[in-house]
Structure formats: structure tokens, C-alpha cells
N, C-alpha and C positions, 0 to 999 in steps of 0.2 A: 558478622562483625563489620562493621561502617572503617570503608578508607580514612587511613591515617593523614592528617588535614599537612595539604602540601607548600602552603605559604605560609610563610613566617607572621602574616597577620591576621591569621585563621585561629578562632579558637582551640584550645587544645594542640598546637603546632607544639609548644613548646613543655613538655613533660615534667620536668623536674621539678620531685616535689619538693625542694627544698625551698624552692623561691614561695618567698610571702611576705606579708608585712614587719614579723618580727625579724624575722632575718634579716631583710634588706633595711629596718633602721637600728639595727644593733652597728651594720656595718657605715652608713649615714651618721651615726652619733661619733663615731671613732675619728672616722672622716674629717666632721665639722671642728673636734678640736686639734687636729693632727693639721690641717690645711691653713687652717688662723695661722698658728703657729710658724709652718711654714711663710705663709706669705708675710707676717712682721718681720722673721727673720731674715727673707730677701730682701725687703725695702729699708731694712738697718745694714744690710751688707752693699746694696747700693749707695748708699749714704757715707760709708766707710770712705770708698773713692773720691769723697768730696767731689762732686762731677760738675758745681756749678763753681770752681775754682777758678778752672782754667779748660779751654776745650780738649786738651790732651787727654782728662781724666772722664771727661766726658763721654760714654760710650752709647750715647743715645738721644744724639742731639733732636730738636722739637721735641721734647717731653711736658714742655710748657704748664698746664695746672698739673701733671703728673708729679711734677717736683715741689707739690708744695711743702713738703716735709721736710725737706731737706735742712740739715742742720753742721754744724761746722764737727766735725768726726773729733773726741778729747782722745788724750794721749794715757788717761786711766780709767780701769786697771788695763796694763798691759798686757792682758792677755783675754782681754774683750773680744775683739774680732776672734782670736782661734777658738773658742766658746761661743760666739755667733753661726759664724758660719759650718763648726764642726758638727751645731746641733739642724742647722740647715737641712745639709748633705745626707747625714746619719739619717735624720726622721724622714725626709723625703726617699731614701732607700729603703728606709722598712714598711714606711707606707705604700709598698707599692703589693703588694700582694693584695691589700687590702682595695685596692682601687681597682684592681681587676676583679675581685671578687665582688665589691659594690656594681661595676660595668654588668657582670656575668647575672647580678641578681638582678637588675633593671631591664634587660636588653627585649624584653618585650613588651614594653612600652616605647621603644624605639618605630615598631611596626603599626601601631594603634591606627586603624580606620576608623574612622574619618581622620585626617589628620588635625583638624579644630575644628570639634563642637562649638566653639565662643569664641569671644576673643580672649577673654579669662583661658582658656582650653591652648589657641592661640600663644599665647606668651608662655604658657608653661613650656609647650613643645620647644620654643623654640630656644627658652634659658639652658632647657636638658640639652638643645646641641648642641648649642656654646657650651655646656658645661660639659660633655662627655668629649667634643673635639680637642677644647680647652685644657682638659684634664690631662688626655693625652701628649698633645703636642709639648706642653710644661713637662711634664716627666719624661719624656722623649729626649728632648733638647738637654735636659739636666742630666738626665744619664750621660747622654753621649760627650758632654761638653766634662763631667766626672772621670767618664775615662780616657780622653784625650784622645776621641776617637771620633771628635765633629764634622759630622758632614752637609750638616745645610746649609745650603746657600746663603749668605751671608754673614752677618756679624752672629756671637750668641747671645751677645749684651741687650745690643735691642731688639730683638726678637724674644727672646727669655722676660724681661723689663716689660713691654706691650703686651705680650701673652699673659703673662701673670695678669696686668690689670682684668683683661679680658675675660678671662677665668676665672677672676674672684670677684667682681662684677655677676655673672651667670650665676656662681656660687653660692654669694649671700641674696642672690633672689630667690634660688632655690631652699636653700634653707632656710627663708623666713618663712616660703609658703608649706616647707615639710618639717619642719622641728616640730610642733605640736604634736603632729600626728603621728611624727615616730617616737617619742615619747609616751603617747595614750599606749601606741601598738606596745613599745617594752612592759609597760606596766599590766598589760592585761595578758604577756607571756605566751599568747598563743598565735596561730596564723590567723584566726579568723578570715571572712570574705572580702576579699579582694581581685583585683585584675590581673595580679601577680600569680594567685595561686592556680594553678591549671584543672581541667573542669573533668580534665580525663590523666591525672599523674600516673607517673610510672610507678613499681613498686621502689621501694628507699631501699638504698645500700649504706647511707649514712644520715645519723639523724643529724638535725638542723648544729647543736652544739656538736656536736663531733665535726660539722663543718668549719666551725669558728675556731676548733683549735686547730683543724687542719691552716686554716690563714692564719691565725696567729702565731704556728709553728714555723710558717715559711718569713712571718716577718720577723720571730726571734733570731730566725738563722742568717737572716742580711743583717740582721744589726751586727750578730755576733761577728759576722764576718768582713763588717768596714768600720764598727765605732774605732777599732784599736787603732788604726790611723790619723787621727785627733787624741791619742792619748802615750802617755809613757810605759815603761816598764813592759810588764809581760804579754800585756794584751795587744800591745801593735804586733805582734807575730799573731797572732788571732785572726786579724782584718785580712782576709786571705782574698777575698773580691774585692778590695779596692787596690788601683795602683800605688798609689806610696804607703801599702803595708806592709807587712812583714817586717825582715829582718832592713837594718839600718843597709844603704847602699859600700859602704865602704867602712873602715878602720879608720882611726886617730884621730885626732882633732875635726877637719875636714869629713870628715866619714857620714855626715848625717843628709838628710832627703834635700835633690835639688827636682825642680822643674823645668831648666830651660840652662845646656852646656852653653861653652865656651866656644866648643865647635859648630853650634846649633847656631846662637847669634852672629857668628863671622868674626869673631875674635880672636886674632894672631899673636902667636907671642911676639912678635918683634915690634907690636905699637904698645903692650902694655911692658914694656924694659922698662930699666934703670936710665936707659939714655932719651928713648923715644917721647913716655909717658908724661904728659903736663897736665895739669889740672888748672885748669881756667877758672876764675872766682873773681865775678861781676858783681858791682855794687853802686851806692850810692856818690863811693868817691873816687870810681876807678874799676879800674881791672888790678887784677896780680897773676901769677903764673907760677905753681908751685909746682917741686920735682916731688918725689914721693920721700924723700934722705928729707928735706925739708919739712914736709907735715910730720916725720916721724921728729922733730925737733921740737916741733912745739906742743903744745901740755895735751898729754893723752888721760884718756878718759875707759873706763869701764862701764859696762852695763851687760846685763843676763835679761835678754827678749829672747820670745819665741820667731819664728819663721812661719807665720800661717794664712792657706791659698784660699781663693775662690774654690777651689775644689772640694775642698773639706779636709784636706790633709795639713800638718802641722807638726814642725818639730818642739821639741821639748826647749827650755831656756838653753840659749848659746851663750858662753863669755866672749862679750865681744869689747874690742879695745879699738881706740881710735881720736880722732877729733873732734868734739862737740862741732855740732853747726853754727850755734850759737856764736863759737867763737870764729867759725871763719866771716861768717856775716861781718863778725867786728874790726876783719881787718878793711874790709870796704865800706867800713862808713855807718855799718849798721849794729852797731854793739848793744847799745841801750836798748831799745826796742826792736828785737830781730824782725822783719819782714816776712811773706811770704819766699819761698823758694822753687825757682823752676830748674826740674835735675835733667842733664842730657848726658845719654849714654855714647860708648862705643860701639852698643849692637847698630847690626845691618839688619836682622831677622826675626822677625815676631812683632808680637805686641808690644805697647808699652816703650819705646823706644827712650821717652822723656816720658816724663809725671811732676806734677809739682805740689808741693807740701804745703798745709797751711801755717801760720805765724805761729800759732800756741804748739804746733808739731817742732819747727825749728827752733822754739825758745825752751820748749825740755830738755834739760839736762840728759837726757839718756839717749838723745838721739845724734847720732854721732855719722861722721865717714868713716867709717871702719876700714882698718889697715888689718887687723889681727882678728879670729876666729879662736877661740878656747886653748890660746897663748901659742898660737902659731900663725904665722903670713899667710893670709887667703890665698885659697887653689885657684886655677883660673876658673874652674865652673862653681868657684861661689863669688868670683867678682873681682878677682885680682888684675889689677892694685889695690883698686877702693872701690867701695859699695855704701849703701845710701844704710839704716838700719835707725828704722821708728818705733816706738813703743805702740800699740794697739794696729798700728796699719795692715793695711790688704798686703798680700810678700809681695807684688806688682809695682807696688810704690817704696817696695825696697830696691831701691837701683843699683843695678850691677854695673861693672866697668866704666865707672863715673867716668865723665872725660869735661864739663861743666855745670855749675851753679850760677845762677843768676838770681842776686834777690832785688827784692821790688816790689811792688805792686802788681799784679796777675793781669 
């Protein structure tokens, strides 16, 4: 018996018979519509941010022809973004089995000697290592930045924003050059010859579809276990691997999922009191300076939004009460045509410190400073005194511990 071949790009190195054509584009076909999907959904949740507003929202300055899409984020339906980004998160989690097992079925074509016969030959190589790098690093960054567990250097905005281009770039190169062919390989149902299939296999311990439910059983099981955190009722206790699964954080009104305390941002109770707390409200015709006894005087407002993150989590409709913006815009000047609004916080710590809204965000009626939570005074870790609360928005641009408004022009 002939030594077993000891480089990885020596014929017969790699045994498993399972790799071949039909397999590796059953898992290619899954891929191609699971990854569209994917990447529309991140560049409609970038969009969300309105990022060419103002540079606060901005998380990826030079983006230059990358933003040509970009369009003014509507206030309907409200609950647009938590159905954006929840199906984001969710598909890019269950896709992940599947991308390792696409990796696992390709990985020797990684070793091919010569490395370009052509330049045709040439360009392939080199889409596959953009796309296998690519692939990576995107779901890499999106897990970790999911469970709040980010550790690369730098921002995740534009790094996750630039990658993505970069990856679906390589992407639909390679899919223009292998749809065909994985399609002939589905339809003719078998392995036939190819470079995939190895010239000396091992014996099988599982056939080719028994491998496909094994991936498709490991992708049922991440779904099952983070969709429920994008939804209500009995299935958010289901979502057992995402952070804001499970059971609700706390009781009563107050009780439902925050991201980012009170103690987290540097917010003391002695600036948000009854004596300390002002709210500053810039305009066309002035300043004013309101105490919180004050906004609770003038004509409060209802409305039932959701709460929902870049992460993919989301709470259920809150009753929230407070003061349209609309109308404080009108006490400086801007009543008739609300402006845009630039909101600055009390936080010291994190992200997002200020954000600013666009004009058709501030002239919705639903979108209010909220003083009250599901007929109770906000906690201080959902924003007490007052908090920013838009209809369709990212929760980021829902501002916590309002401390000024300024409308204007951006």
C-alpha cells in the first residue's frame, strides 16, 4: 500500500467522501440566497441611522460612492427596523453552520497547485480568498459585536460596513462564475467527476443527505435558540443563545430589555432630580429651559413603539406617554414645519452620546420625549427624566437621559 499523501495539495490528501459537486452546491445554492438577503438587510439597517444627516450618526465616515443608496429612513410601519434587523441577526445566526460546512466542503481547492493556470484561473483564486476571508471576518465581527463581546480593534460599524462590501463583491463574482454549474451538478443528483471528489476516499459513515440534515439540524437549533428574542410571547424564553433572551429582565411596567444602564453611562441621581434636571430646547426663535413639573404640564401624548437594537433584539410595543417633538420644536419657533433635531444626552460612556433625527421623524405624531413608560415614570436605566422615543428607529437613536434639543438644519 502507497504512503498516505502528506500535503494538503497532494492528490488524495484529503479523503472525505462526502465532498463533491452536488454537495458543495446544494450548500452554494442555500448560501447564494441566505447572503443577498443578508447583505440588503445590513445596508437597509445602515440606512436606518440616517448616517449622511449628521456626522454623529455617521459611523463610517469616507464611505463616499458606498452611500449611494442611502435614503431618508420613514417613520412607517413602526416596527420596520425590529423586522429588519431581527431577520438580519436571526438568518446570519442560522447561516452559520451552513458556511462552515460550505468552507469544510471547498477547503481543497484552497491548496490547488499551481496556484493560476490563467489569469481566468488567476481571478478565481483569488475572489475564493476574499470570499472565504470575507466570509469569515463578517460573521466573526457579527457574532461578537451580537453578543456584546467585541473585541477588534476598532470601531464595528466600519469595519462590519467595508467588509461586507468586500465580501459581497468576491461573492457575486463568484456566484456568477458557479450558479450555473451548481445548478447542472443539483439536477443531475450525483457526484460525478470532479476535483472535489477524492481519487482514494475513505469508506462513508454518512451519506451525502444525512450530511445536509446534520447542517440543517445545527441551523434549526440557532434559529430556535435566538429568533425568540425578536419576538413576543412564549418563544423569547426559547432564544436561549442570544443575550436579550429569555425571560424579561425584571417586573412591572419598567421590567422589559435594556442595553446600556444608568450606572453604565455615568448617570447620577442627583443631575436627573426634580431640582437639578433642565432640558434645553434650541430653536429658531430662542432658547427655553424646561423643569420636568413643566413638560408634565403641557399636552402629553401616547403612543405603543417597540424598542429595537442593532443586535437583533427587540422588545414588544411599550405605552409610552410624553410630549410630542413636534410640539416643543413649536415653542422655538418651529411649529409649522418641524426641522430636523440634534438630541444630546447626559451619558459620559458609550456610544451614541448625541444622535440627530430627521424632519419627517420629528413631525410624527408618535414621536415624543417620553416622561412615562406603560403608565409609570421611567427608571433611570430606561432614561429618567426623559428619553427620545421614534417610531421605526434603531434603539441608539432613541435617547436616553435627554439633557438638549436643538432644531435646525444639520
Amino acid at each position: 500500500m502507497r504512503d498516505a499523501p502528506r500535503l494538503p495539495s497532494s492528490p488524495g490528501f484529503w479523503r472525505s467522501p462526502l465532498r463533491g459537486p452536488w454537495f458543495t452546491s446544494v450548500l452554494g445554492l442555500v448560501l447564494l440566497a441566505g447572503i443577498t438577503v443578508l447583505f440588503l438587510t445590513g445596508l437597509v439597517s445602515y440606512a436606518a441611522y440616517n448616517p449622511d444627516l449628521s456626522p454623529v450618526n455617521d459611523k463610517t465616515p469616507g464611505k463616499g460612492l458606498l452611500g449611494f443608496y442611502l435614503f431618508a429612513w420613514p417613520t412607517d410601519p413602526h416596527w420596520l427596523y425590529r423586522l429588519n434587523q431581527g431577520v438580519h441577526v436571526t438568518l446570519g445566526l442560522t447561516l452559520i453552520p451552513v458556511l462552515l460546512a460550505k468552507l469544510w466542503s471547498v477547503v481543497p481547492r484552497l491548496f490547488t497547485l499551481p496556484p493560476a493556470r490563467s489569469l481566468a484561473h488567476a481571478l478565481e483564486r483569488v475572489s475564493l480568498l476574499l470570499l472565504v476571508g470575507g466570509g469569515l471576518f463578517e460573521f466573526v465581527t457579527g457574532v461578537l459585536n451580537v453578543q456584546l463581546d467585541y473585541v477588534f480593534p476598532g470601531s464595528f460599524y466600519p469595519l462590519h460596513f467595508y467588509g461586507a462590501w468586500v465580501f459581497f463583491a468576491a461573492f457575486a463574482a463568484h456566484a456568477a462564475l458557479k450558479t450555473p454549474a451548481a445548478v447542472r451538478n443539483l439536477r443531475r443528483m450525483r457526484a460525478g467527476a470532479d476535483d472535489l471528489v477524492s481519487p482514494r476516499p475513505a469508506e462513508p459513515t454518512v451519506s451525502r443527505r444525512g450530511a445536509l440534515w446534520f447542517v440543517g439540524g445545527g441551523s434549526l437549533l440557532l434559529f430556535a435558540t435566538t429568533a425568540g428574542q425578536n419576538t413576543d410571547g412564549p418563544l423569547r424564553r426559547t432564544a436561549l443563545l442570544a443575550p436579550h433572551g429569555g425571560a424579561e429582565p425584571g417586573s412591572g411596567p419598567n421590567g422589559f430589555q435594556i442595553n446600556k444602564t444608568a450606572a453604565y453611562a455615568g448617570i447620577s441621581a442627583a443631575e436627573t432630580g426634580e431640582e437639578a434636571w433642565r432640558l434645553v430646547v434650541t430653536g429658531r426663535t430662542g432658547t427655553v429651559r424646561l423643569s420636568r413639573a413643566e413638560l408634565l404640564r403641557m399636552p402629553l401624548h401616547s403612543a405603543a413603539l417597540p424598542i429595537a437594537c442593532v443586535e437583533g433584539w427587540s422588545t414588544s410595543d411599550q405605552w409610552w406617554r410624553g410630549v410630542r417633538l413636534r410640539d416643543l420644536a413649536a415653542l422655538v419657533g418651529d411649529g409649522q414645519d418641524p426641522p430636523d433635531v440634534f438630541v444630546e444626552s447626559l451619558q459620559r460612556h458609550g456610544a451614541f452620546r448625541r444622535a440627530a433625527l430627521r424632519a419627517n421623524q420629528v413631525a410624527d405624531e408618535r414621536s415624543l420625549l417620553a416622561l412615562y413608560v406603560n403608565g409609570e415614570p421611567l427608571s433611570p436605566d430606561h432614561g429618567h427624566p426623559a428619553r427620545i422615543i421614534v417610531p421605526a428607529a434603531p434603539g441608539v437613536l432613541n435617547t436616553k437621559w435627554v439633557a438638549r434639543l436643538t432644531f435646525g438644519e444639520l
